[in-house]
C-alpha positions, 0 to 999 in steps of 0.5 A: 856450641862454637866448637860444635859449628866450627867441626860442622863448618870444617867437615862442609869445607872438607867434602867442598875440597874432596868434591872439587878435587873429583871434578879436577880430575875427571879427563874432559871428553875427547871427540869420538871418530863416530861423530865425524860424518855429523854437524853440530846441529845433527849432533844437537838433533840427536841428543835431543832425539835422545832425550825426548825418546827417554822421557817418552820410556820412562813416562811409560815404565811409571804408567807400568809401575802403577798398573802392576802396584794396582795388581800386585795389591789384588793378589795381596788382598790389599785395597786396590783403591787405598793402594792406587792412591799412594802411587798417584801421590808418590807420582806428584813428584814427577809431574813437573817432568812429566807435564811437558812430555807429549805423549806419542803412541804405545808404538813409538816405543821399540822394545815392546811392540806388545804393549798396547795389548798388555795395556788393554788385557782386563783380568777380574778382581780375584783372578789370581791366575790372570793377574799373575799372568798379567803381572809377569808380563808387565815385570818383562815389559819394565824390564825391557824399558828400564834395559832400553831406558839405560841404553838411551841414557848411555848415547845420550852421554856419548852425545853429551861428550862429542858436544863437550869436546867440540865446545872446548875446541871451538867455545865459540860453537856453544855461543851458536846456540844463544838466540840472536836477539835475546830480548825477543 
């Protein structure tokens, strides 16, 4: 048994060692001439632009995924009812995200300015012609967040990076950024 939880021990050390020697050699970021023209609080702005449009999306593409779950269901013969409670449970894991997110206007999202129309388009059960229409334009429609989704996700790292190299210029900047009273 003592071997046993020494090769456990000496196998946990080795992937600590490998995934510190990762870290160690990944560059740090380099400032990006794009920023320039930007204050740090425009670049802290923007981020955060970022960040709250890709909840936004994603909240969104989930609402998306358990429609097109619902109507996948009715064209397989599924009960739509035992099918929808699967998604609503699947979905308690993102409630904690999603709980914060204030949720603006179907049109707040760019790519897709036919979702609010696809949203309301009812089909009757059965109607296999319909909902496979409906299903197809749905798939698009998380499709097109998903792209959106990982273009926000790609500035919101370049954003990322301009603070990171900022900060390590300058550590004192992150400090801007501490509330003056920390006992308020």
């Amino acid at each position: 048994m003592g071997d046993d939880v020494n090769v456990v021990t000496d196998e946990a050390a080795q992937r600590r060692a490998a995934r510190k020697a990762a870290r160690a050699a990944v560059l740090p970021p380099e400032r990006n001439i794009t920023f320039d023209h930007m204050s740090l609080e425009d670049l802290r702005e923007l981020r955060t632009e970022l960040m709250d449009q890709e909840t936004r999306v994603s909240y969104w593409r989930r609402i998306i995924q358990a429609r097109l779950d619902v109507l996948r269901s009715d064209v397989t013969d599924h009960s739509p009812v035992t099918d929808l409670a699967k998604v609503l449970t699947e979905a308690t894991s993102a409630h904690r995200r999603l709980a914060h997110i204030s949720v603006l206007p179907i049109d707040d999202i760019p790519p897709l300015p036919d979702l609010a129309e696809m949203w309301a388009r009812q089909v009757k059960p059965g109607d296999v012609k319909n909902i496979t229409a409906l299903i197809s334009d749905l798939e698009s429609a998380e499709d097109k967040l998903s792209k959106f989704r990982s273009e926000l996700f790609r500035g919101i790292e370049v954003a990322t990076n301009e603070l990171i190299a900022r900060y390590r210029e300058q550590p004192l900047l992150a400090l801007q950024i501490l509330p003056t009273d920390p006992f308020r």
